[in-house]
mmCIF entry with sequence, helices, sheets and N, C-alpha, C, O atoms, coordinates in Angstrom:
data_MODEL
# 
_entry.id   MODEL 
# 
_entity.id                         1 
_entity.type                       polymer 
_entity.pdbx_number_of_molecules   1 
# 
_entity_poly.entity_id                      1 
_entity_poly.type                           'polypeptide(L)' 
_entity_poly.nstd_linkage                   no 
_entity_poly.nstd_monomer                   no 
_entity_poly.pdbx_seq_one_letter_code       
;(UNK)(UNK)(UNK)(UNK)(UNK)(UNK)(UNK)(UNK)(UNK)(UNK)(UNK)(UNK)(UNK)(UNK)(UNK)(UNK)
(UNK)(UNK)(UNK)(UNK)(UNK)(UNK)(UNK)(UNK)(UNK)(UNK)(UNK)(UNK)(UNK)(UNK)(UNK)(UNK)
(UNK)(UNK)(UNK)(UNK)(UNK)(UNK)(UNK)(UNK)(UNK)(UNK)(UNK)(UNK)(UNK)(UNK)(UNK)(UNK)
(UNK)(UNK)(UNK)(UNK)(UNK)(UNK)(UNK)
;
_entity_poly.pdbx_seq_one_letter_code_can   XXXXXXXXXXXXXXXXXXXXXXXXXXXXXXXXXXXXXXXXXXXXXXXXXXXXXXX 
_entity_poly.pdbx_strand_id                 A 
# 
loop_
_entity_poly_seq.entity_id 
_entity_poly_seq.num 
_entity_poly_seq.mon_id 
_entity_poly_seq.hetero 
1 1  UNK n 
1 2  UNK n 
1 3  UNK n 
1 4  UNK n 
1 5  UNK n 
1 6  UNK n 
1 7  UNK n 
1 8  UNK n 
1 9  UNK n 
1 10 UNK n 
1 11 UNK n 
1 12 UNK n 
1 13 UNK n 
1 14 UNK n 
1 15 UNK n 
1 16 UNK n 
1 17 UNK n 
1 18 UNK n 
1 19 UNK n 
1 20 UNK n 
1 21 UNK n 
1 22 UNK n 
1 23 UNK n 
1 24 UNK n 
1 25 UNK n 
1 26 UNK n 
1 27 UNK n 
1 28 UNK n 
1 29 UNK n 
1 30 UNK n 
1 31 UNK n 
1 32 UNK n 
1 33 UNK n 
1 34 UNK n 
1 35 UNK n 
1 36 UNK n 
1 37 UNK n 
1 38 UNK n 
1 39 UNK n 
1 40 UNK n 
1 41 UNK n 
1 42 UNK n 
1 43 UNK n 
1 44 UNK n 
1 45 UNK n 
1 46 UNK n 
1 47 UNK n 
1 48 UNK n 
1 49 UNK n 
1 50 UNK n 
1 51 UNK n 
1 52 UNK n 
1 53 UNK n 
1 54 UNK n 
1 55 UNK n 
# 
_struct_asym.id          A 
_struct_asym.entity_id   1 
# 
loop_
_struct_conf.conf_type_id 
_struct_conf.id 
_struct_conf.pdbx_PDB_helix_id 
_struct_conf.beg_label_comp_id 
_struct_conf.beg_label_asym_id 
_struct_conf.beg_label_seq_id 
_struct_conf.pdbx_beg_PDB_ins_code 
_struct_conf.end_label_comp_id 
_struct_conf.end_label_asym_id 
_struct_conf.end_label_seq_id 
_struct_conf.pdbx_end_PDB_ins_code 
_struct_conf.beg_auth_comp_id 
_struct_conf.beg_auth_asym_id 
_struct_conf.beg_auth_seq_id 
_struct_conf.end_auth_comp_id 
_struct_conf.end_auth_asym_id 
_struct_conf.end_auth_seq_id 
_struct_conf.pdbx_PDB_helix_class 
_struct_conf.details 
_struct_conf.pdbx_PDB_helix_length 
HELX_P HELX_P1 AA1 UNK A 9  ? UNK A 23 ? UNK A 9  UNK A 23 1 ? 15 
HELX_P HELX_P2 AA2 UNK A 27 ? UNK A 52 ? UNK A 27 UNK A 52 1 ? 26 
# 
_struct_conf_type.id          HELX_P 
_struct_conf_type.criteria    ? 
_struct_conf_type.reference   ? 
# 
loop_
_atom_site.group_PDB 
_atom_site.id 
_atom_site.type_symbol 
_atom_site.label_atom_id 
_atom_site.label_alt_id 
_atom_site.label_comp_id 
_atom_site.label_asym_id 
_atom_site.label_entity_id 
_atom_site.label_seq_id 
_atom_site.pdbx_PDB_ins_code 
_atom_site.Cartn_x 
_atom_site.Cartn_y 
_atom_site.Cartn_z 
_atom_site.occupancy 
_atom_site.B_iso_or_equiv 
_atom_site.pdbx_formal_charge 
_atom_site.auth_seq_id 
_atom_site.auth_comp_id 
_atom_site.auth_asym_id 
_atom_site.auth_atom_id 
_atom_site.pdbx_PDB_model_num 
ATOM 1   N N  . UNK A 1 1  ? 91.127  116.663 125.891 1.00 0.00 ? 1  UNK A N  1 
ATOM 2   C CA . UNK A 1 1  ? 90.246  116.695 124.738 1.00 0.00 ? 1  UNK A CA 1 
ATOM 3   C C  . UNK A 1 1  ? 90.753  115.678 123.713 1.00 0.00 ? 1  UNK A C  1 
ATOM 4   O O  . UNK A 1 1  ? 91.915  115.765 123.317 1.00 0.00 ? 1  UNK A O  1 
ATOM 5   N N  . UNK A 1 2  ? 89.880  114.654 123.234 1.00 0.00 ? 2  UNK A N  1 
ATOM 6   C CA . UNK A 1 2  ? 90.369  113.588 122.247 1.00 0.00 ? 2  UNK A CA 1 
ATOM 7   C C  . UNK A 1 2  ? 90.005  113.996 120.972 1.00 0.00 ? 2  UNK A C  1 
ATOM 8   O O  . UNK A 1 2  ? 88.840  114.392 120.945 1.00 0.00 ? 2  UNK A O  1 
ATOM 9   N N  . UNK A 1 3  ? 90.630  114.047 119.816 1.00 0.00 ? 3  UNK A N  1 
ATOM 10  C CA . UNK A 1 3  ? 90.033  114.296 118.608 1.00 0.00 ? 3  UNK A CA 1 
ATOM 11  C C  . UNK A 1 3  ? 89.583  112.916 117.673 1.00 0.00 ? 3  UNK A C  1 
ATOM 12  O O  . UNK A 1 3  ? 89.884  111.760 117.973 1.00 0.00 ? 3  UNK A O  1 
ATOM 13  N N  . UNK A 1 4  ? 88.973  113.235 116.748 1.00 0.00 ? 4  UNK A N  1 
ATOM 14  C CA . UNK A 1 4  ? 89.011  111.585 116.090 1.00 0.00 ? 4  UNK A CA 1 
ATOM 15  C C  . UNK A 1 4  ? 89.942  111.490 115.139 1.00 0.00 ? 4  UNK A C  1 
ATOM 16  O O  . UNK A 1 4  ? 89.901  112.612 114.634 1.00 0.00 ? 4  UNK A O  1 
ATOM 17  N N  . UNK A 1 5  ? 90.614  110.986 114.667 1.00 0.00 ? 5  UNK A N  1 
ATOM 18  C CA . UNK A 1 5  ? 92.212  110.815 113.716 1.00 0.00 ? 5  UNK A CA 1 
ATOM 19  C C  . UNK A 1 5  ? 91.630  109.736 112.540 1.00 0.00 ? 5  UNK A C  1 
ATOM 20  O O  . UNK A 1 5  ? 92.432  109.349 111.690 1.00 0.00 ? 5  UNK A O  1 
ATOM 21  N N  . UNK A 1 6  ? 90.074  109.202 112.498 1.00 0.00 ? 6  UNK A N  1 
ATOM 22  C CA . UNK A 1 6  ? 89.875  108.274 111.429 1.00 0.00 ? 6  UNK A CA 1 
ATOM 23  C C  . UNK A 1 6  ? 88.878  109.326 110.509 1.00 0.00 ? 6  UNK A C  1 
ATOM 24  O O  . UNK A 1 6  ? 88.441  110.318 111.092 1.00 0.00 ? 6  UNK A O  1 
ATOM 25  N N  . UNK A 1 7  ? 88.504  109.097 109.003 1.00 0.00 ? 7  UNK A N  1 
ATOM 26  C CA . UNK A 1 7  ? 88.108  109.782 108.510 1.00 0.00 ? 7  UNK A CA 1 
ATOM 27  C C  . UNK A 1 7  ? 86.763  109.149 108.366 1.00 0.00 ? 7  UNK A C  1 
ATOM 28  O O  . UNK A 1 7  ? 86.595  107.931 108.409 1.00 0.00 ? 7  UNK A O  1 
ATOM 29  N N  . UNK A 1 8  ? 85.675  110.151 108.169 1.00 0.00 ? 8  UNK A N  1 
ATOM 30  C CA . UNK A 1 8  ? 84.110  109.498 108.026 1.00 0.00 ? 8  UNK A CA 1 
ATOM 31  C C  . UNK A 1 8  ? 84.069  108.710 106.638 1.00 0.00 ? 8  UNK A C  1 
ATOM 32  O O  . UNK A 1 8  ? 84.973  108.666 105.804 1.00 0.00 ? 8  UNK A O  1 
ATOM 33  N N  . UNK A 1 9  ? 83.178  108.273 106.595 1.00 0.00 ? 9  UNK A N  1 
ATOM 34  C CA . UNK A 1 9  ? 82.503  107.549 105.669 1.00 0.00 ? 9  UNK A CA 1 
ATOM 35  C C  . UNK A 1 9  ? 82.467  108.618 104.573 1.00 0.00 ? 9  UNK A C  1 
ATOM 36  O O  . UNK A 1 9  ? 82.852  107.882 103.664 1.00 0.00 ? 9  UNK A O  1 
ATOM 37  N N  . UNK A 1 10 ? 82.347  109.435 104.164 1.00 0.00 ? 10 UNK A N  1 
ATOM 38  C CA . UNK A 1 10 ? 81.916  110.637 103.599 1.00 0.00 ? 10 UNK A CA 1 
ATOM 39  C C  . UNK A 1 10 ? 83.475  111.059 102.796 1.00 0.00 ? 10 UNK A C  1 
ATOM 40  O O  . UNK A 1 10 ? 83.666  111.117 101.581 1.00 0.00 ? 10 UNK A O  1 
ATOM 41  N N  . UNK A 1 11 ? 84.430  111.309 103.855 1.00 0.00 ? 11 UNK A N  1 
ATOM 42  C CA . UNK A 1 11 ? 85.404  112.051 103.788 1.00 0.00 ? 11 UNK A CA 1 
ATOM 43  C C  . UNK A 1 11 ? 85.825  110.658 102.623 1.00 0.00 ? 11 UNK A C  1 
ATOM 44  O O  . UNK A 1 11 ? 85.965  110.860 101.417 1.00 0.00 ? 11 UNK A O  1 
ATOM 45  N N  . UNK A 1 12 ? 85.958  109.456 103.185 1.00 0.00 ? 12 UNK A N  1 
ATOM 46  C CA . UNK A 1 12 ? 86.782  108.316 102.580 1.00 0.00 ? 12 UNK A CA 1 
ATOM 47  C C  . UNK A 1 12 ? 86.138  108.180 100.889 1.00 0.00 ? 12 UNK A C  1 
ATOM 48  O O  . UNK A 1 12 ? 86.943  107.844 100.021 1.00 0.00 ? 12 UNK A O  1 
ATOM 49  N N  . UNK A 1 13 ? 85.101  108.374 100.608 1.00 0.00 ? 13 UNK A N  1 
ATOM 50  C CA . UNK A 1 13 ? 84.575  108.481 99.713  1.00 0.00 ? 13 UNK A CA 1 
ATOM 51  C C  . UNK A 1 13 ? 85.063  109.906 98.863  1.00 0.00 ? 13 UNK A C  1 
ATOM 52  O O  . UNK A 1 13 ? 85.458  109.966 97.698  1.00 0.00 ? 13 UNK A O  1 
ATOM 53  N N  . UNK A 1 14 ? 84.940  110.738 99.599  1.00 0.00 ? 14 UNK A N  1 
ATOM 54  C CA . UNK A 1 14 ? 85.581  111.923 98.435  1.00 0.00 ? 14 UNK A CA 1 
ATOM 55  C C  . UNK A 1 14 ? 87.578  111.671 98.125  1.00 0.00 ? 14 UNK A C  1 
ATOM 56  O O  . UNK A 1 14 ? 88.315  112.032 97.207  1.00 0.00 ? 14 UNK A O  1 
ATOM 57  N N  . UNK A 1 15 ? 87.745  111.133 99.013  1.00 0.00 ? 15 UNK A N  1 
ATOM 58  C CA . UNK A 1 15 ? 88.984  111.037 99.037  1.00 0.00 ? 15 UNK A CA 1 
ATOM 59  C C  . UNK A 1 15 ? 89.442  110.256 97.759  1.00 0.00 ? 15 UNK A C  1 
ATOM 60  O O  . UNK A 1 15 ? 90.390  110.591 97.048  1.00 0.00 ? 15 UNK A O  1 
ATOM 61  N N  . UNK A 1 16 ? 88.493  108.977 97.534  1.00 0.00 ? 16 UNK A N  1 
ATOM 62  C CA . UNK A 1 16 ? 88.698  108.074 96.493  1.00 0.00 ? 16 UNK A CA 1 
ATOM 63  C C  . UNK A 1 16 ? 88.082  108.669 95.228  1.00 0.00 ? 16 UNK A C  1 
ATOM 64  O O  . UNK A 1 16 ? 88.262  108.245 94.086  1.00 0.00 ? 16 UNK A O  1 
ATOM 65  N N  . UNK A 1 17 ? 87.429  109.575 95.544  1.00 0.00 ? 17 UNK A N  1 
ATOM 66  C CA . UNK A 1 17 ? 86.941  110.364 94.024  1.00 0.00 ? 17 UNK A CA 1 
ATOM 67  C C  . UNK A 1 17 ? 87.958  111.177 93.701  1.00 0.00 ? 17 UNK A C  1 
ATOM 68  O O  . UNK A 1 17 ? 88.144  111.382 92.501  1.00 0.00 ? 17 UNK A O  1 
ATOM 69  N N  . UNK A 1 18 ? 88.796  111.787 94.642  1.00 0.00 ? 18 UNK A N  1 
ATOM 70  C CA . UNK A 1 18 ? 89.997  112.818 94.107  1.00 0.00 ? 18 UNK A CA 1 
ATOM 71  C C  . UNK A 1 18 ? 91.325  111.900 93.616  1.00 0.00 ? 18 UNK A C  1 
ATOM 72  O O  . UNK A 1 18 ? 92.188  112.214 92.796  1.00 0.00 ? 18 UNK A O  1 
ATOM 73  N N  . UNK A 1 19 ? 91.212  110.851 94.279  1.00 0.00 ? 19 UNK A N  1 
ATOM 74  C CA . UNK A 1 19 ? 92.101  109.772 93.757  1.00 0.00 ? 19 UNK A CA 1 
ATOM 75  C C  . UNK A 1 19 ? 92.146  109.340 92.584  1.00 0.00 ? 19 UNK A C  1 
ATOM 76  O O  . UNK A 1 19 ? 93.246  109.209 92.048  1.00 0.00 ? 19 UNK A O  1 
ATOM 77  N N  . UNK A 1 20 ? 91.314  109.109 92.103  1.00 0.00 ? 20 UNK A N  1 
ATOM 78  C CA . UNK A 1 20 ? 90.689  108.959 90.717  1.00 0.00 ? 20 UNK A CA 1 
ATOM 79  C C  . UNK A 1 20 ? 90.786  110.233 89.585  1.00 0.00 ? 20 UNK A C  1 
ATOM 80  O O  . UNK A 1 20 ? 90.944  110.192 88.365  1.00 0.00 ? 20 UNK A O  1 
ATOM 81  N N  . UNK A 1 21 ? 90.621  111.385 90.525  1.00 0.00 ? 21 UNK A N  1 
ATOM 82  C CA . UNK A 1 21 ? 91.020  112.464 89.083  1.00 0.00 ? 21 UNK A CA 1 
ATOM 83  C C  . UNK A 1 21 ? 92.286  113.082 89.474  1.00 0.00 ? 21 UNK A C  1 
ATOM 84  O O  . UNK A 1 21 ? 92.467  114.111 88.824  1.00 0.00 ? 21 UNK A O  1 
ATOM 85  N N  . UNK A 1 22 ? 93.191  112.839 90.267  1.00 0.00 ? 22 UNK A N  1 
ATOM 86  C CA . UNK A 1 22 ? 94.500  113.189 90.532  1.00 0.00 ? 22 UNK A CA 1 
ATOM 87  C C  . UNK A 1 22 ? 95.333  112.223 88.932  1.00 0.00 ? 22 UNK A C  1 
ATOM 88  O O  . UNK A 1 22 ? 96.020  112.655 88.006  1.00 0.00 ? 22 UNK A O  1 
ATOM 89  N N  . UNK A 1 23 ? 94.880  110.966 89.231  1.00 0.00 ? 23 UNK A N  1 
ATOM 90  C CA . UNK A 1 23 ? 95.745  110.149 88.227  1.00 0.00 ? 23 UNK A CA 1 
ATOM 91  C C  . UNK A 1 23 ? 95.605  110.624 87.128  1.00 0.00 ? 23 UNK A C  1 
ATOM 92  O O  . UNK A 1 23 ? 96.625  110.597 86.440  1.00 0.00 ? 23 UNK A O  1 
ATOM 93  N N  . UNK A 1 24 ? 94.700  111.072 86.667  1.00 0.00 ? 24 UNK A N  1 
ATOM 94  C CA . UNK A 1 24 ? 94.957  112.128 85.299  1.00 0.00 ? 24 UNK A CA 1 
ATOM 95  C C  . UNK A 1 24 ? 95.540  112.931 84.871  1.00 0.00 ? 24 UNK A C  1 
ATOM 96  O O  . UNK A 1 24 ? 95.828  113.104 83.687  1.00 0.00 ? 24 UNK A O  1 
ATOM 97  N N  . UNK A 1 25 ? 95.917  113.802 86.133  1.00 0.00 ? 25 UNK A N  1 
ATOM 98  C CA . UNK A 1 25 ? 96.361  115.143 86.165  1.00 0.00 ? 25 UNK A CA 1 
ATOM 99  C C  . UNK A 1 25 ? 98.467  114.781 85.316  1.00 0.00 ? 25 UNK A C  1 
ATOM 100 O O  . UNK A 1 25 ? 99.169  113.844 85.695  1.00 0.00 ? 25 UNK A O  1 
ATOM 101 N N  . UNK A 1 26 ? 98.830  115.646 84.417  1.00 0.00 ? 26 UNK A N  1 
ATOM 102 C CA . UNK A 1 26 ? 100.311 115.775 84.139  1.00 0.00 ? 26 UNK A CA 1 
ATOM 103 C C  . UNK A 1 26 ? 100.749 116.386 85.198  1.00 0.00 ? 26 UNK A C  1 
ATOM 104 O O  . UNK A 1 26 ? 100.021 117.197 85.771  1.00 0.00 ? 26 UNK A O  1 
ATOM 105 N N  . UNK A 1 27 ? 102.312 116.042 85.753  1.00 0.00 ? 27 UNK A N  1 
ATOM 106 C CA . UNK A 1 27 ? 102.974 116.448 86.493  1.00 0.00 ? 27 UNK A CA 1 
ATOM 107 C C  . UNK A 1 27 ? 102.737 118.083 87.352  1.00 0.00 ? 27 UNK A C  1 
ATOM 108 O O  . UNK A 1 27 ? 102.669 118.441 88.528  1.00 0.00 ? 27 UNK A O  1 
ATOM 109 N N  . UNK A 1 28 ? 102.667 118.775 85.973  1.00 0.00 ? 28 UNK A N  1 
ATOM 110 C CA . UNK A 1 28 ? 102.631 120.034 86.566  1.00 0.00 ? 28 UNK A CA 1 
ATOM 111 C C  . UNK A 1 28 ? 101.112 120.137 87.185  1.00 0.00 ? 28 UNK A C  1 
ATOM 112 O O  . UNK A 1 28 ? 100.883 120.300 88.383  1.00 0.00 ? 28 UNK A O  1 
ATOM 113 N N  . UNK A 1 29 ? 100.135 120.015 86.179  1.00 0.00 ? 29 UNK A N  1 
ATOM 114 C CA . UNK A 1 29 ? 98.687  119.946 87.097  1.00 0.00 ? 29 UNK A CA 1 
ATOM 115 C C  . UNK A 1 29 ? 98.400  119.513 88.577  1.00 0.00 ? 29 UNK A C  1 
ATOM 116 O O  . UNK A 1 29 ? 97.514  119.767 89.393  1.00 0.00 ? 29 UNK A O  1 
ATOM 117 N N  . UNK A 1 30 ? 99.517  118.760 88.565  1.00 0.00 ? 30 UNK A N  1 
ATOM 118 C CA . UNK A 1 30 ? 99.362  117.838 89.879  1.00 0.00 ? 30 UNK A CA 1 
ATOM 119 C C  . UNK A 1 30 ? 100.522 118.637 91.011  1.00 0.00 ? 30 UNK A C  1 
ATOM 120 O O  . UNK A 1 30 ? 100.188 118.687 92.195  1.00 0.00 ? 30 UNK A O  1 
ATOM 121 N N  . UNK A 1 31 ? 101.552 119.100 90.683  1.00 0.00 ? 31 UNK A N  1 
ATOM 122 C CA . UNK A 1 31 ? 101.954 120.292 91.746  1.00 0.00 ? 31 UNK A CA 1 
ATOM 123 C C  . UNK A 1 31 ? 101.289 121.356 91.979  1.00 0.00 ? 31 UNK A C  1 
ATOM 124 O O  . UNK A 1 31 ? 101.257 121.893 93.086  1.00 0.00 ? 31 UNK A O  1 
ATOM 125 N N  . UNK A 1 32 ? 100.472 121.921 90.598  1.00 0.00 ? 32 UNK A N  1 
ATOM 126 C CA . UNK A 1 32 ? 99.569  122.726 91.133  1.00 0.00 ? 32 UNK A CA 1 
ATOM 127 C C  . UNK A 1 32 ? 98.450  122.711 91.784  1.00 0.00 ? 32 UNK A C  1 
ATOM 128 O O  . UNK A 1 32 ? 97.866  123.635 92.351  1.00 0.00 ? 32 UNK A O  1 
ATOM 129 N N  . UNK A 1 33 ? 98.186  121.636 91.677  1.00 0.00 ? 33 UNK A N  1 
ATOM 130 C CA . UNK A 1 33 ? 96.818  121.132 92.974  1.00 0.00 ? 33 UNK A CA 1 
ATOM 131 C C  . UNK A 1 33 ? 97.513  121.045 94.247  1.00 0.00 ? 33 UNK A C  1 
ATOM 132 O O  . UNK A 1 33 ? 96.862  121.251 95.272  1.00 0.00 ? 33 UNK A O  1 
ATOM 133 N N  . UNK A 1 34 ? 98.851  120.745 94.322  1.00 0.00 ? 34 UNK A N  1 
ATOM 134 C CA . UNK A 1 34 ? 99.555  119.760 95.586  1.00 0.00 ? 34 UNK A CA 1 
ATOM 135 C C  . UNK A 1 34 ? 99.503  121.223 96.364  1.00 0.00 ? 34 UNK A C  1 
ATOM 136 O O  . UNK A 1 34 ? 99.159  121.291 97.544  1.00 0.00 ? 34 UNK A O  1 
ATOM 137 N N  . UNK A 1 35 ? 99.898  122.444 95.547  1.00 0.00 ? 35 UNK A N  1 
ATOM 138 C CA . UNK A 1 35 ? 100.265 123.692 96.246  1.00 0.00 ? 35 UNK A CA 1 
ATOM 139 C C  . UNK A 1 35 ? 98.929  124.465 96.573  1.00 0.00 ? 35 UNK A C  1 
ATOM 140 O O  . UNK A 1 35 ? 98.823  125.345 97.427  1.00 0.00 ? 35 UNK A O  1 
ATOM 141 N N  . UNK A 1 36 ? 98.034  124.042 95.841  1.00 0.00 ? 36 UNK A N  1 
ATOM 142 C CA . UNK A 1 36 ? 96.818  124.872 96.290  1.00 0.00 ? 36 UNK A CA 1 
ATOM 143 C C  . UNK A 1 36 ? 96.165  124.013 97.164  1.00 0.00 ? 36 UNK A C  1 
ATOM 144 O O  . UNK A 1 36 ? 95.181  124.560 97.663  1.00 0.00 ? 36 UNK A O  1 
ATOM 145 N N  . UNK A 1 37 ? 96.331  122.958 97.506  1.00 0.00 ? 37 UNK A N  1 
ATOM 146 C CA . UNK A 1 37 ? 95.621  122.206 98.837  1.00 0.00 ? 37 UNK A CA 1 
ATOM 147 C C  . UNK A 1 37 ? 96.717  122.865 99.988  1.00 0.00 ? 37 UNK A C  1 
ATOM 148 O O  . UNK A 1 37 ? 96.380  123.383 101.053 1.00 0.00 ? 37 UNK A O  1 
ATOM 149 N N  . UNK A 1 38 ? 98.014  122.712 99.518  1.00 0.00 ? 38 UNK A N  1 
ATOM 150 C CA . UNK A 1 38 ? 98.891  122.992 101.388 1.00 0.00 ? 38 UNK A CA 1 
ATOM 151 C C  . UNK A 1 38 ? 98.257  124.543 101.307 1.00 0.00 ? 38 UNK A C  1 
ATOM 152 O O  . UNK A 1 38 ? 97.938  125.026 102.393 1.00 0.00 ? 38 UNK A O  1 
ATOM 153 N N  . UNK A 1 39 ? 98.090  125.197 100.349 1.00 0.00 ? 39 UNK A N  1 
ATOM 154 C CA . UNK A 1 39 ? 97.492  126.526 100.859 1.00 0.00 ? 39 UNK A CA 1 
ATOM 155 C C  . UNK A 1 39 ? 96.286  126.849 101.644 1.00 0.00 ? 39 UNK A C  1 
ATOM 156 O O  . UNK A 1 39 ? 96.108  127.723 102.492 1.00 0.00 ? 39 UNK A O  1 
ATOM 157 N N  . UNK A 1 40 ? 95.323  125.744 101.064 1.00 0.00 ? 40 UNK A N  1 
ATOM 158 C CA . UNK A 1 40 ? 93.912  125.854 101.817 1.00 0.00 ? 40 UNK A CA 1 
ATOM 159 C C  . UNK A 1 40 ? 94.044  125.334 103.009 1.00 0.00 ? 40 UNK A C  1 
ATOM 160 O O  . UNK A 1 40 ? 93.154  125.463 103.849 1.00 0.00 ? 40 UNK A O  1 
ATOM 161 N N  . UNK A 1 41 ? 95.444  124.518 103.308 1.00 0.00 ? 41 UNK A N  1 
ATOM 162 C CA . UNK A 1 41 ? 95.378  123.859 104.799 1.00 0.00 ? 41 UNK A CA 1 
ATOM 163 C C  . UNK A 1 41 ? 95.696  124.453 105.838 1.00 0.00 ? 41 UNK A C  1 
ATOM 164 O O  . UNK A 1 41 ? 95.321  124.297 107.000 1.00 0.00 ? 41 UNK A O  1 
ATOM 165 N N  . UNK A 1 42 ? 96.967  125.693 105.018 1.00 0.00 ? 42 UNK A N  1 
ATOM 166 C CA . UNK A 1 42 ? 97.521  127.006 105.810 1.00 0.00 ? 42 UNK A CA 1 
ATOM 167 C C  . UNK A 1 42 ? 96.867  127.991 106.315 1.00 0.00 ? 42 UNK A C  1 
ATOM 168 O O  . UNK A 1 42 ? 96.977  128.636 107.359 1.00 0.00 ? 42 UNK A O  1 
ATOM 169 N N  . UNK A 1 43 ? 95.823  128.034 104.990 1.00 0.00 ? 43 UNK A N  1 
ATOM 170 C CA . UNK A 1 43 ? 94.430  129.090 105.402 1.00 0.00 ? 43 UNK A CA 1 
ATOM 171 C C  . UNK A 1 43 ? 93.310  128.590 106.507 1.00 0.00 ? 43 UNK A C  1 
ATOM 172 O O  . UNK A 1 43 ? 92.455  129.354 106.954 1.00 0.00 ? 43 UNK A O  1 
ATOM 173 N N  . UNK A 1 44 ? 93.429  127.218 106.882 1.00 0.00 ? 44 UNK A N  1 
ATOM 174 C CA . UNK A 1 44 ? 92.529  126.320 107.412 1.00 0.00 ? 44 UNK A CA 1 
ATOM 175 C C  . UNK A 1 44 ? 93.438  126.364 108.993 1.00 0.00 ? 44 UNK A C  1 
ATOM 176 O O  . UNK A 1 44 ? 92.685  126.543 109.950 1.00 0.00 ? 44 UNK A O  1 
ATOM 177 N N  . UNK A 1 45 ? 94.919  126.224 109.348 1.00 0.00 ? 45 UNK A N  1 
ATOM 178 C CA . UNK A 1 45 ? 94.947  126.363 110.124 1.00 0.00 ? 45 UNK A CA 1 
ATOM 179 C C  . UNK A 1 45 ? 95.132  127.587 110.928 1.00 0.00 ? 45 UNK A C  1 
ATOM 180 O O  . UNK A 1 45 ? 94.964  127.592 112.148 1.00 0.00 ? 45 UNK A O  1 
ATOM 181 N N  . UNK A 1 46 ? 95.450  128.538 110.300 1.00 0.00 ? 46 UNK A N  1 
ATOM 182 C CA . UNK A 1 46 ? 94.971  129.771 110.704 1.00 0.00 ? 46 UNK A CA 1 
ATOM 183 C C  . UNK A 1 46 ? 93.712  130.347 111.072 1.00 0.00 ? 46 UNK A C  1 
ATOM 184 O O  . UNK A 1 46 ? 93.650  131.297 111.852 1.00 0.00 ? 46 UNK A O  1 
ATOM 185 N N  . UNK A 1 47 ? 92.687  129.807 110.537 1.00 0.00 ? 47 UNK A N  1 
ATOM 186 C CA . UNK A 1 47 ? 91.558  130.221 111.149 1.00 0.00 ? 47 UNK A CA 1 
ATOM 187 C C  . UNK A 1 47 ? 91.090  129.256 112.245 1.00 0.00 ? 47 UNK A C  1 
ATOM 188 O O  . UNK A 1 47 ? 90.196  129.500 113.055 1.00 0.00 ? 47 UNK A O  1 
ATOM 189 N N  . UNK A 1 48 ? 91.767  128.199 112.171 1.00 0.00 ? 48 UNK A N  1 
ATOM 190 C CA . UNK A 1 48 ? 91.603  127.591 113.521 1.00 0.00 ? 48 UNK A CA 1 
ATOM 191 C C  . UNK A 1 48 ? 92.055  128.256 114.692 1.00 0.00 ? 48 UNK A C  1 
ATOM 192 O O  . UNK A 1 48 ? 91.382  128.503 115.693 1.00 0.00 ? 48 UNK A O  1 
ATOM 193 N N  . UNK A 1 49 ? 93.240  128.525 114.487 1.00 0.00 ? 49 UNK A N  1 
ATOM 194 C CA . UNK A 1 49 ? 94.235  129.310 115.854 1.00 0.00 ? 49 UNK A CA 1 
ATOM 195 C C  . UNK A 1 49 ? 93.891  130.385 116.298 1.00 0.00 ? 49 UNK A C  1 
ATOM 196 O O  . UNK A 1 49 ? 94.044  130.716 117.474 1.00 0.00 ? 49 UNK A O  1 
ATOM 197 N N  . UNK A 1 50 ? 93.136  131.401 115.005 1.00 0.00 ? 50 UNK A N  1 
ATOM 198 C CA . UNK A 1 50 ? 92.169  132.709 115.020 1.00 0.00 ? 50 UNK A CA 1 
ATOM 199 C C  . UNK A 1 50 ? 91.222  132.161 115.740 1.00 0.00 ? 50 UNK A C  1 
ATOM 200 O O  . UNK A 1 50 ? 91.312  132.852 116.755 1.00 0.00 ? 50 UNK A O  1 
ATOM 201 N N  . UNK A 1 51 ? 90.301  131.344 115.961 1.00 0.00 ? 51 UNK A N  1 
ATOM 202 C CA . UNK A 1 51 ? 89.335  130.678 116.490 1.00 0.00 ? 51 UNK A CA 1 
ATOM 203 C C  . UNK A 1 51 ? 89.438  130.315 118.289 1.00 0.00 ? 51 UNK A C  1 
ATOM 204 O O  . UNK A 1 51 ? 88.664  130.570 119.212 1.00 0.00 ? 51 UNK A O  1 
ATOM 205 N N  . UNK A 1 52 ? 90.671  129.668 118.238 1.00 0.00 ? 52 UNK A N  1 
ATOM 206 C CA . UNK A 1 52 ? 91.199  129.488 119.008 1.00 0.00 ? 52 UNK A CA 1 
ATOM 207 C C  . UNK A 1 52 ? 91.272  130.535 120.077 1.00 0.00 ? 52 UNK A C  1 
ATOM 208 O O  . UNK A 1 52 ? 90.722  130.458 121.176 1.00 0.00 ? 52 UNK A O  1 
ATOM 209 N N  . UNK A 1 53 ? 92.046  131.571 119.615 1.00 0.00 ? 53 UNK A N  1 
ATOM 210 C CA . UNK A 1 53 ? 92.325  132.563 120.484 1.00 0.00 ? 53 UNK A CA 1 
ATOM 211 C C  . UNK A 1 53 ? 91.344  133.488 120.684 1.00 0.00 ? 53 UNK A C  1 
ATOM 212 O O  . UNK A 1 53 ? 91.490  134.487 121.388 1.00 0.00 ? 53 UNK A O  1 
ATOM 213 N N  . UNK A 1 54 ? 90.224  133.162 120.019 1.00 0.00 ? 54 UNK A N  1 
ATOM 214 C CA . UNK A 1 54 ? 88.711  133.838 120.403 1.00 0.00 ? 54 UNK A CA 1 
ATOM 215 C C  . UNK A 1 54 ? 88.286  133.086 121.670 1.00 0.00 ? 54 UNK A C  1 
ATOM 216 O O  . UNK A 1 54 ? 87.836  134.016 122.339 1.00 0.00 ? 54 UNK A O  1 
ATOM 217 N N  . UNK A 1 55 ? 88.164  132.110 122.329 1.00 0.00 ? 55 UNK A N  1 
ATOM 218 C CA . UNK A 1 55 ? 87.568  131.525 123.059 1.00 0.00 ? 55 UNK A CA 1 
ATOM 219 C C  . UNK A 1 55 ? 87.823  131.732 124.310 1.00 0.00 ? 55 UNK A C  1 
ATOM 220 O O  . UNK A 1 55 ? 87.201  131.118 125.177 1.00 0.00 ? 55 UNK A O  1 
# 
């Protein structure tokens, strides 16, 4: 199974919009985003593996 590893057109575009309001953010604002994204990614791969082991 191959996955795709490049990001859409779509994705690259939001990416550069969060880029843009990250640089605003003070230090701490910006660990607290850093920690609530690895959380949504933790929550993200868990329901993958949950997913997973449904199949």
């Amino acid at each position: 199974m191959e996955f795709p590893i490049e990001l859409t057109l779509e994705q690259q575009f939001r990416l550069q919009n969060l880029k843009a309001q990250v640089q605003t953010l003070s230090q701490e604002e910006a660990q607290e985003f850093l920690l609530e994204v690895l959380r949504q990614m933790m929550v993200k791969d868990n329901l993958v593996k949950h997913l997973l082991k449904q199949a």
